[in-house]
TIMAR-272498 format. One record per residue (C-alpha): chain; y, x, z; residue number from 1. Coordinates in pm, whole numbers, plus 50000, padded with zeros to 5 digits. Example, Ala and Ser with C-alpha at 12.3 -4.5 7.8 and 13.67 -1.06 7.14 Angstrom:
2
<A,<49550,51230,50780>,1>
<A,<49894,51367,50714>,2>
//
This chain:
510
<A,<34855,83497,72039>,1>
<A,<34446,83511,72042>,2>
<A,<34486,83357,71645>,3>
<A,<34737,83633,71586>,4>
<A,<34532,83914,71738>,5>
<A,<34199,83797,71548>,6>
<A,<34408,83811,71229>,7>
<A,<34510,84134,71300>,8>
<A,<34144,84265,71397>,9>
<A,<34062,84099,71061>,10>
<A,<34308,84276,70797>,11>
<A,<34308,84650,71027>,12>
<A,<33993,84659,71213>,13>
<A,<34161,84766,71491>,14>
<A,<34047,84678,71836>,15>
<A,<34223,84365,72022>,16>
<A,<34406,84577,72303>,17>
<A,<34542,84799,72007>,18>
<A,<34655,84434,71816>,19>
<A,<34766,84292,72097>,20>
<A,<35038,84633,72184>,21>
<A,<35146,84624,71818>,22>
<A,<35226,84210,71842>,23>
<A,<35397,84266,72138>,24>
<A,<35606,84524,71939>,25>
<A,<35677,84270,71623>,26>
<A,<35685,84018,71866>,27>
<A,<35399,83792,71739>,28>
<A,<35448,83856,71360>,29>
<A,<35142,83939,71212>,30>
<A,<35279,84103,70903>,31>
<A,<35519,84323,71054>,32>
<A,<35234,84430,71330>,33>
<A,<35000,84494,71047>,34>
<A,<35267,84717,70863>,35>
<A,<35384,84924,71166>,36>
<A,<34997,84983,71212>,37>
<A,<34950,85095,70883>,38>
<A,<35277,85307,70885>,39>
<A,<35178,85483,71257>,40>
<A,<34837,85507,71179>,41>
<A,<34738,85310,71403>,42>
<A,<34837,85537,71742>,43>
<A,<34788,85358,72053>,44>
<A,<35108,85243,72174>,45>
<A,<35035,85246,72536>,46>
<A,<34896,85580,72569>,47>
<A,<34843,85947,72369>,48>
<A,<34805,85954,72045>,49>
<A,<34435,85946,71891>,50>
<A,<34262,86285,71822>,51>
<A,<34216,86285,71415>,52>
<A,<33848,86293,71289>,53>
<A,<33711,86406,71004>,54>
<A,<33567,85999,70987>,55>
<A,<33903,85903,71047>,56>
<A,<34092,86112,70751>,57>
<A,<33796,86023,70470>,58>
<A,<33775,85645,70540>,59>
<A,<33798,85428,70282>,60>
<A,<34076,85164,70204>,61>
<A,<34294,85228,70504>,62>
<A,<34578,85036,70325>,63>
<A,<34851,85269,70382>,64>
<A,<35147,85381,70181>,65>
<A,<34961,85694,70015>,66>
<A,<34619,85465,70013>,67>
<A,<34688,85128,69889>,68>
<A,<34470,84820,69889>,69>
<A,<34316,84805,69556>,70>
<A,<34247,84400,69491>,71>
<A,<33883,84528,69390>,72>
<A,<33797,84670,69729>,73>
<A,<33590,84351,69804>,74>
<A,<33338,84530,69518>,75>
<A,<33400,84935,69530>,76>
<A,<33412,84957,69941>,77>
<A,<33105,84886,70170>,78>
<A,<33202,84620,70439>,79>
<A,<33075,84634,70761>,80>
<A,<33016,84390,71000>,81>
<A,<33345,84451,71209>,82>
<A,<33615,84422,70912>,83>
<A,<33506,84063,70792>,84>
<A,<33809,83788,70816>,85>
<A,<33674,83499,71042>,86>
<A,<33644,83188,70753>,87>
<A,<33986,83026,70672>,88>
<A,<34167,83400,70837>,89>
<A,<34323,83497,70492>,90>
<A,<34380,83155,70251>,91>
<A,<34500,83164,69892>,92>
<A,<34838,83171,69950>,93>
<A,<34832,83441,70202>,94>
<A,<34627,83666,69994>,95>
<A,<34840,83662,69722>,96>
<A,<35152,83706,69925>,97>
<A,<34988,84065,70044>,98>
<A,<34854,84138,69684>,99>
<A,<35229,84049,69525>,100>
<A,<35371,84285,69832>,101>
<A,<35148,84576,69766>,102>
<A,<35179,84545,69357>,103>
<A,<35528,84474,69313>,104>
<A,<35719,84528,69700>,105>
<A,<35867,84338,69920>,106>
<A,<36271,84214,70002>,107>
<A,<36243,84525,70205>,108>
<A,<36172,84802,70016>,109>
<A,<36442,85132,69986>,110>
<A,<36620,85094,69677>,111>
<A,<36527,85361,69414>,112>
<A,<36785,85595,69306>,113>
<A,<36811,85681,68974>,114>
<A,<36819,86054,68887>,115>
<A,<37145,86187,68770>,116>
<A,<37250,86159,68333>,117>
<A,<37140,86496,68183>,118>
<A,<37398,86715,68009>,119>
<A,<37355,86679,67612>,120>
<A,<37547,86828,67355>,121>
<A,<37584,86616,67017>,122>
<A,<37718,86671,66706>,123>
<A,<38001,86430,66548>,124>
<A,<37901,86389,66204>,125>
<A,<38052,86150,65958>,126>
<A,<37898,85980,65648>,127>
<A,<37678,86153,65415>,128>
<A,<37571,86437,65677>,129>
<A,<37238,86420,65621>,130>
<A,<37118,86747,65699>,131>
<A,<37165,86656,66056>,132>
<A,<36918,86459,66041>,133>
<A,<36616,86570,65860>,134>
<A,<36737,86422,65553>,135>
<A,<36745,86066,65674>,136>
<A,<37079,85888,65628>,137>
<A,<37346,85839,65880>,138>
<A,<37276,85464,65926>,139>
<A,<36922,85515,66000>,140>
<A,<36922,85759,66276>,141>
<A,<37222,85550,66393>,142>
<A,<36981,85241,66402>,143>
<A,<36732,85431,66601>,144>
<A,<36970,85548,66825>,145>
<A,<37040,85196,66897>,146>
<A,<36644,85070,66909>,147>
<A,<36579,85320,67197>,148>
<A,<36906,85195,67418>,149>
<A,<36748,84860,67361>,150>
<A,<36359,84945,67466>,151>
<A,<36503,85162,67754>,152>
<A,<36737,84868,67858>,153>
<A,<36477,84631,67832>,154>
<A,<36221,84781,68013>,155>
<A,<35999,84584,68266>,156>
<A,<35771,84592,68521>,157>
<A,<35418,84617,68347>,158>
<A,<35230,84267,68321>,159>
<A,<34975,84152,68605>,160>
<A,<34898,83852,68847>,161>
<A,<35239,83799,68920>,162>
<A,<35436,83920,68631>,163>
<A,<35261,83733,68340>,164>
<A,<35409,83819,68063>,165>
<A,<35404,83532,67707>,166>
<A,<35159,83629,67441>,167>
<A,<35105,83455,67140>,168>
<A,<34754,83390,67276>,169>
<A,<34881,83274,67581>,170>
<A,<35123,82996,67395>,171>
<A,<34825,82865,67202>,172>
<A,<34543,82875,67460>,173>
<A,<34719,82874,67823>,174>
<A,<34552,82998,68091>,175>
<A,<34245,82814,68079>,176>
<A,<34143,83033,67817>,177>
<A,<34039,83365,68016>,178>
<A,<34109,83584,67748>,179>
<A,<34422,83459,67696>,180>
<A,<34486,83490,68074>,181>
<A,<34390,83839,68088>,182>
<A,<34617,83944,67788>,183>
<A,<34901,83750,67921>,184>
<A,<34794,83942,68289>,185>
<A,<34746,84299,68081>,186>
<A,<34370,84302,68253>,187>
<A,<34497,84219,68619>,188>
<A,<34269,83823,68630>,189>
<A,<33974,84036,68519>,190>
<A,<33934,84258,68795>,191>
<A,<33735,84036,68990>,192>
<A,<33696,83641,69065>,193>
<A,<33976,83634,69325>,194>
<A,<34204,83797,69125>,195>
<A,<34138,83601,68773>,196>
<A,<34168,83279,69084>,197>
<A,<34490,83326,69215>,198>
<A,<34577,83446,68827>,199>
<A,<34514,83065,68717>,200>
<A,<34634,82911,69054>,201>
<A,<35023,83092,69001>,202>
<A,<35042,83102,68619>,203>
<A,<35335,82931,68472>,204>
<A,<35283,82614,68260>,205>
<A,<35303,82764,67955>,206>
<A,<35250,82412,67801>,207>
<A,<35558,82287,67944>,208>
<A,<35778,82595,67891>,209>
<A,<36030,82588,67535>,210>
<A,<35911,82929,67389>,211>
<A,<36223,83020,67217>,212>
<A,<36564,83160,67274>,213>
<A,<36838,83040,67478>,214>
<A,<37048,82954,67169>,215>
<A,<36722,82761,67011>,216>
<A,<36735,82547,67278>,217>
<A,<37077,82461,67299>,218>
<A,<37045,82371,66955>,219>
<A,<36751,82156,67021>,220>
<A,<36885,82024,67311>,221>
<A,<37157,81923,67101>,222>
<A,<36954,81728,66858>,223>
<A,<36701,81556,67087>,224>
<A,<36950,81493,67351>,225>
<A,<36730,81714,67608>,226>
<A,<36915,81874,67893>,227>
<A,<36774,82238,67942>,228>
<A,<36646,82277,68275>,229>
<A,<36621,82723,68366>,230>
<A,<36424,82938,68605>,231>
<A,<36471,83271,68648>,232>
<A,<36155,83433,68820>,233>
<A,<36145,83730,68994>,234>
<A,<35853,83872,69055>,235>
<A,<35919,84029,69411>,236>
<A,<36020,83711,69603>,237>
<A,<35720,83500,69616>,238>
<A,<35858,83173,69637>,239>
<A,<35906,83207,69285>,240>
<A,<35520,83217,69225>,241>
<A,<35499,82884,69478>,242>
<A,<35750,82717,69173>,243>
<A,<35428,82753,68915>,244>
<A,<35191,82614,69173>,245>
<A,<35369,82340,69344>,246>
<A,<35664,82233,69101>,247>
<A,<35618,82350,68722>,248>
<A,<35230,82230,68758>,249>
<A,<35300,81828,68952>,250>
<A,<35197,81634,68709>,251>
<A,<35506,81360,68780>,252>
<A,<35741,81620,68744>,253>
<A,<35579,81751,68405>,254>
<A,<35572,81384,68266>,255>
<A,<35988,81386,68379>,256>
<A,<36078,81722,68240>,257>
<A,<35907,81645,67926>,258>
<A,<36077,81329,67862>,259>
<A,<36406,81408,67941>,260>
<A,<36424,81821,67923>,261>
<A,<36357,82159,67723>,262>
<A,<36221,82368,68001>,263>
<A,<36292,82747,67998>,264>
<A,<36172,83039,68238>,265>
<A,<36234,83405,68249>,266>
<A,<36141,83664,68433>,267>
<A,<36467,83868,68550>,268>
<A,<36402,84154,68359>,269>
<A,<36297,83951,68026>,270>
<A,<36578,84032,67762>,271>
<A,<36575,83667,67665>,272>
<A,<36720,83597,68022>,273>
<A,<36992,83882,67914>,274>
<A,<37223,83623,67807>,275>
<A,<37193,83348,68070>,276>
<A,<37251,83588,68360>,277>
<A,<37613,83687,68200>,278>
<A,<37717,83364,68190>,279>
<A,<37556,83192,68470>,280>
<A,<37361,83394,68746>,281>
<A,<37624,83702,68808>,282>
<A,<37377,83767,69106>,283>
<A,<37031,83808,68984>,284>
<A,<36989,84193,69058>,285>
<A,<36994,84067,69488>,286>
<A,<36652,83895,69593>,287>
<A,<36800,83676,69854>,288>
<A,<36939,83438,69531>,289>
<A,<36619,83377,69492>,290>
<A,<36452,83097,69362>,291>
<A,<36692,82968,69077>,292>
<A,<36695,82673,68906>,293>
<A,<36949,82512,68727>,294>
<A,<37015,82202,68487>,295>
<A,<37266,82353,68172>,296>
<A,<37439,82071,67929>,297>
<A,<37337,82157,67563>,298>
<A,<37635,82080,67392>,299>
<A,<37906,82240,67640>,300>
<A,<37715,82524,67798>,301>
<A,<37814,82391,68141>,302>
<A,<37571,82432,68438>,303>
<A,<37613,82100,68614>,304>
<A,<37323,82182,68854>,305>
<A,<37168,82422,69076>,306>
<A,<36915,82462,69334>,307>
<A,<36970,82840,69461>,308>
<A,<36801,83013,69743>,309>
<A,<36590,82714,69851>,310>
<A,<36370,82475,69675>,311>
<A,<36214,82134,69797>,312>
<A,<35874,82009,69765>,313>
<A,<35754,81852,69473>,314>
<A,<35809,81538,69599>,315>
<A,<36197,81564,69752>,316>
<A,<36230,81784,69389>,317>
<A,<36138,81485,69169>,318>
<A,<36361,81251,69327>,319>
<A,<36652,81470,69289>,320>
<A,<36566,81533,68912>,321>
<A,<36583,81116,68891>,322>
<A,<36921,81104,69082>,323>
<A,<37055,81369,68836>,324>
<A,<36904,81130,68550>,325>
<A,<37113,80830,68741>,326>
<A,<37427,81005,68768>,327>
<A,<37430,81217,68420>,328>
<A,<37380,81094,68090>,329>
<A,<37392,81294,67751>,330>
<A,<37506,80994,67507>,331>
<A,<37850,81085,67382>,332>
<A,<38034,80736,67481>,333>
<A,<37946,80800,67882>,334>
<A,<38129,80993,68130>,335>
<A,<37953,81204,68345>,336>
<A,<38094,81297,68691>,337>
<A,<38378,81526,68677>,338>
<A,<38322,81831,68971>,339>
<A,<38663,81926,69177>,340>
<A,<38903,82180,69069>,341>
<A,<38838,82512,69220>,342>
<A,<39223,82540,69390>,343>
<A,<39066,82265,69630>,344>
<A,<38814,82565,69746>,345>
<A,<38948,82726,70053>,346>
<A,<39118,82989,69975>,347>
<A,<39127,83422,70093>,348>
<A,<39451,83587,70225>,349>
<A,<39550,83876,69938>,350>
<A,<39422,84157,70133>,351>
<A,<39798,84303,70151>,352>
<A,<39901,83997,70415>,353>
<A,<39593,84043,70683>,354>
<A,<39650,84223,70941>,355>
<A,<39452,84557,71053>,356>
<A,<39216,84344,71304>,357>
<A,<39173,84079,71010>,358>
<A,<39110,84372,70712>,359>
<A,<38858,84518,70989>,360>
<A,<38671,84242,71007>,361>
<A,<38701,84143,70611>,362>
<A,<38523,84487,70557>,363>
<A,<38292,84455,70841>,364>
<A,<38162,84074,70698>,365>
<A,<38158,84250,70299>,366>
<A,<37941,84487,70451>,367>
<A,<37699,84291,70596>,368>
<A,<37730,84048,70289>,369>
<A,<37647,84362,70103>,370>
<A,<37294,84378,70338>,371>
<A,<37224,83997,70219>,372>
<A,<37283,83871,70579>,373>
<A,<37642,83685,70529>,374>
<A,<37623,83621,70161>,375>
<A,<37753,83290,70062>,376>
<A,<37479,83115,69771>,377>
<A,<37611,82992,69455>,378>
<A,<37753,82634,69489>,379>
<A,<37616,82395,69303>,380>
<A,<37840,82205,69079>,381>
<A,<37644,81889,69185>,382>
<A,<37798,81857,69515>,383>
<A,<38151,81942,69395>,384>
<A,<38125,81573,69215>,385>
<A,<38032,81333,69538>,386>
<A,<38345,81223,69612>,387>
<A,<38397,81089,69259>,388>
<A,<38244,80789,69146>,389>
<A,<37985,80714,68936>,390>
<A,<38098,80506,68649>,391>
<A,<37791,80347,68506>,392>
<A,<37799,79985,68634>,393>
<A,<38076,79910,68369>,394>
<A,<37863,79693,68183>,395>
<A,<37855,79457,68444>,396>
<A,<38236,79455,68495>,397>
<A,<38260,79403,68145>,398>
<A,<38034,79067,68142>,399>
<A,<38238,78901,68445>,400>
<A,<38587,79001,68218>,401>
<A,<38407,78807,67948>,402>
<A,<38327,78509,68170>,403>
<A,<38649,78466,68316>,404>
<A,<38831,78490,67981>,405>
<A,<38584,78268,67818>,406>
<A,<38602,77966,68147>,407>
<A,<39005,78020,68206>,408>
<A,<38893,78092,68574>,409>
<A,<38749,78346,68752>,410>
<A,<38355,78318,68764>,411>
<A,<38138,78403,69036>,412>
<A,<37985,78751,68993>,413>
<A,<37639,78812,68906>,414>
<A,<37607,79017,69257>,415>
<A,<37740,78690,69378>,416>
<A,<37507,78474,69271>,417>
<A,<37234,78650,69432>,418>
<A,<37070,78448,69753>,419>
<A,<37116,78663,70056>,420>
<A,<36889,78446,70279>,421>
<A,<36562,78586,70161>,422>
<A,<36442,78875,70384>,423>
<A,<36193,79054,70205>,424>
<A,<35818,79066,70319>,425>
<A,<35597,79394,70201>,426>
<A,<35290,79285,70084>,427>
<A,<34967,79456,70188>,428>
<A,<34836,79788,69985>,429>
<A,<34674,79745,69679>,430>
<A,<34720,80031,69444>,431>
<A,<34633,79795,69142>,432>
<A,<34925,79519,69232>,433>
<A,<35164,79716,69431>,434>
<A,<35425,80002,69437>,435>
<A,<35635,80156,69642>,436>
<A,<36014,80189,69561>,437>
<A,<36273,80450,69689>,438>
<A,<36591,80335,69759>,439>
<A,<36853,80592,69781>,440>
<A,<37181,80527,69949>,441>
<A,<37492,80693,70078>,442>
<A,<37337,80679,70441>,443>
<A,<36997,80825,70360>,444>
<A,<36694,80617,70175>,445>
<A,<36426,80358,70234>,446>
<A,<36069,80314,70128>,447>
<A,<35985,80024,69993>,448>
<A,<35651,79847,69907>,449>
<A,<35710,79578,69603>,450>
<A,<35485,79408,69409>,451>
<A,<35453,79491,69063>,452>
<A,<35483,79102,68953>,453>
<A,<35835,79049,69183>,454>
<A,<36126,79014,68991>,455>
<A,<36370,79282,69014>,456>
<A,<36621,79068,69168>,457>
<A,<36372,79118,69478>,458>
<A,<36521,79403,69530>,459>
<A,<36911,79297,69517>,460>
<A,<36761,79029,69738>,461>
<A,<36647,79257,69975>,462>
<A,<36902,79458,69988>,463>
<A,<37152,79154,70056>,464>
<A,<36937,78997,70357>,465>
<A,<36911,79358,70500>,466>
<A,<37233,79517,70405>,467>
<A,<37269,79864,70503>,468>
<A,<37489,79969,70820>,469>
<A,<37847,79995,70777>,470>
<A,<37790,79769,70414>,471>
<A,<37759,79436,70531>,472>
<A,<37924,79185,70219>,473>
<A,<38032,79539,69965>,474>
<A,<37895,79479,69624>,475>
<A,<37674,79732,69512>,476>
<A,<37475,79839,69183>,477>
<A,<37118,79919,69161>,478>
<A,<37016,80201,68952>,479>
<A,<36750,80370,68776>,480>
<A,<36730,80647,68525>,481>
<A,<37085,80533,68373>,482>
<A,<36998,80205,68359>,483>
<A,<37179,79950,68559>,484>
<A,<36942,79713,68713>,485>
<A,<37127,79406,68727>,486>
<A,<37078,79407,68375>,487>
<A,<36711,79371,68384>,488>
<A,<36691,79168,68720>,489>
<A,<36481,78877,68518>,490>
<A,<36178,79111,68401>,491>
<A,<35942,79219,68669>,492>
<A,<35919,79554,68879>,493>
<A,<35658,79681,68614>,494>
<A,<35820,79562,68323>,495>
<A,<36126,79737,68387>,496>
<A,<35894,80080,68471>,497>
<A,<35956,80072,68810>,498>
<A,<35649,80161,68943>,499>
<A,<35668,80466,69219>,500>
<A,<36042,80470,69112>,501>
<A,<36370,80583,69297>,502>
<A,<36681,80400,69255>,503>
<A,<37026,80400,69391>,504>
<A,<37230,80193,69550>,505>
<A,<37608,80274,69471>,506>
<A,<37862,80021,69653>,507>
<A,<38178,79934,69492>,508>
<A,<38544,80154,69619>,509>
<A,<38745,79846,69626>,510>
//
């Protein structure tokens, strides 16, 4: 509470008995107590309410609704003594959640209501009536009829730290280049050093970003065999800006997408996203949906991945794009995992057969769906396909068929003629002769240190003397990014680019 209470001091200048009534209030949440102080002007809870000052109505920078924090106080306002943060109060990452709340508004805000369609009168006029319009032809004043729908439809939010909008400069330079950064920020990263900071800290990575349309990169998808991985950003939430920092900028996960994706990301209101929404993200007008990423196959259009609502860290993010590598493949002779039919979803009474308690209480749970509280996320086609298995050890089915046609006699697998006597000792750490492996399994995963000159058998071997629970004597396939690894078990860990790899284990349903 005393870390809370300083915090408070620090961002309202208010005295500690005043931060401590308005934490009680919010019940220890700073941001909340630091709102309601704001919004109440700061009226002592316990008591009367404060006689009004002529100090008190001309100070500077109070921060509330009709005076908001302008990120260039730190230069325009004198700071005393009493109103600066204690070092490490307000970090990065908090500072630009406040600055994106104040610029842009939070999950909270009223929605704005649109005023009313004016009456107009028009004239039908066929073709040929060009007096109508000032001599011009039909077809043009049609056209610019139709060029002010689309500018008034495609409106957005005006550019700034957390709203960056692509510039030609921007593509060419990135945002090292300040000017580039403060076109692509329309003058936002210049206002002072913090600003242009956090400007350069949450920019996209323009470098890694496809700047085209969506059909472009379905057609270049096609031809390079990419799959297209999409965000959709929305200014407002700010996990979405944590995406630039943490995910779209790890340098592993750049050196993935590159390799094996055409990376595209949108702002919500960008008419280039116009087209992905219809088809994929029906939801993208409610916040709570937010962050969304999802993996879209070139040549069918199909989303076969999502990650909705919740991201993971970099790290737990990477793995998962690898396991989606393992699993999926976009060479036309493989067979990707097939998701469930939808009849197998559960399925809704027609409203006609409930009865009044059950329509009650249908109505009451739409309504609260309607608030974002009970809304059900988007299911990711992913999951739908984990009870189906994966079909890409066939090539070592296909080499035991071989041998036992070739002998007359059935021949001893090659899983089979793996030693399960050798337990597996990690070596000690050294970065320049070791690595560590992740081994993904249907009962969770294991960290593994290898090193780099072990053969990749080490691993079946391993993973035979210390078979998993529940597993004991099931064959079972190593792989890595498509490839099966019993195929390469005779090259070494970094031959076969296994270094800080994840693999999977996938046991055979006989």
């Amino acid at each position: 509470m005393d870390a809370a209470i300083a915090q408070m001091v620090a961002f309202t200048d208010a005295t500690p008995d005043r931060a401590r009534q308005y934490l009680q209030v919010t019940d220890g949440d700073v941001e909340q107590a630091v709102s309601l102080f704001f919004e109440s002007g700061g009226v002592d809870l316990g008591g009367p309410a404060p006689v009004v000052t002529e100090s008190s109505t001309t100070a500077v920078g109070s921060g509330n609704a009709r005076d908001p924090i302008s990120i260039d106080d730190e230069e325009d306002v004198p700071v005393s003594r009493s109103t600066i943060p204690a070092a490490g109060m307000e970090d990065d990452e908090a500072m630009a959640r406040r600055l994106q709340e104040e610029m842009y508004g939070g999950a909270g805000e009223e929605e704005v209501i649109r005023a009313p369609i004016a009456r107009q009168a028009e004239t039908l006029a066929g073709p040929g009536a060009s007096d109508y319009y000032g001599g011009s032809s039909l077809d043009d004043a049609v056209q610019e009829r139709l060029q002010a729908f689309s500018n008034r439809r495609g409106a957005r939010r005006a550019p700034g730290i957390f709203n960056q909008q692509p510039t030609s400069r921007i593509w060419q330079e990135g945002a090292a280049d300040r000017s580039a950064l403060a076109e692509s920020t329309g003058g936002a990263s210049e206002t002072n050093s913090r600003a242009q900071h956090l400007a350069r800290l949450f920019a996209p990575n323009w470098g890694l970003m496809f700047n085209g349309s969506w059909d472009d990169a379905r057609d270049e998808g096609k031809a390079e065999k990419k799959w297209l991985i999409v965000n959709i950003q929305n200014e407002k939430v700010f996990d979405c800006q944590v995406l630039n920092r943490d995910i779209w900028n790890n340098p592993s996960i750049v050196e993935t997408v590159t390799e094996n994706f055409l990376f595209l990301q949108y702002s919500k209101d960008d008419p280039r996203a116009d087209q992905y929404c219809q088809y994929y993200f029906h939801n993208s007008e409610v916040e709570d949906e937010y962050p969304h990423v999802a993996i879209v196959d070139p040549r069918t259009g199909e989303q076969v991945k999502l990650w909705s609502r919740k991201i993971p860290n970099a790290g737990e993010f990477l793995m998962q794009l690898h396991e989606f590598l393992d699993r999926y493949s976009l060479d036309n002779t493989a067979r990707n995992p097939v998701a469930k039919r939808k009849s197998e979803a559960k399925k809704e009474k027609p409203l006609d057969m409930l009865t009044e308690e059950e329509q009650m209480e249908r109505a009451l749970q739409a309504s609260m769906a309607g608030q974002g509280s009970l809304k059900v996320p988007d299911e990711d086609p992913d999951e739908l396909t984990r009870s189906v298995g994966d079909l890409k050890g066939k090539d070592v089915a296909m080499v035991e068929t071989e041998q036992t046609q070739t002998n007359g006699s059935a021949a001893p697998s090659l899983w089979a003629q793996i030693p399960s006597d050798k337990p597996h000792e990690e070596p000690p750490a050294n970065a320049a002769e070791t690595t560590r492996i992740q081994i993904r399994h249907p009962e969770g995963r294991i960290v593994r240190r290898f090193a780099l000159k072990d053969k990749v058998q080490r691993i079946f071997e391993y993973l035979k003397a210390s078979p998993i629970e529940g597993r004991e004597g099931i064959e079972f396939d190593v792989v890595a990014m498509g490839t099966n690894l019993m195929n390469v078990r005779d090259q070494t860990i970094e031959e076969a680019g296994l270094k800080n790899a994840s693999v999977m284990v996938e046991f055979s349903e006989s």
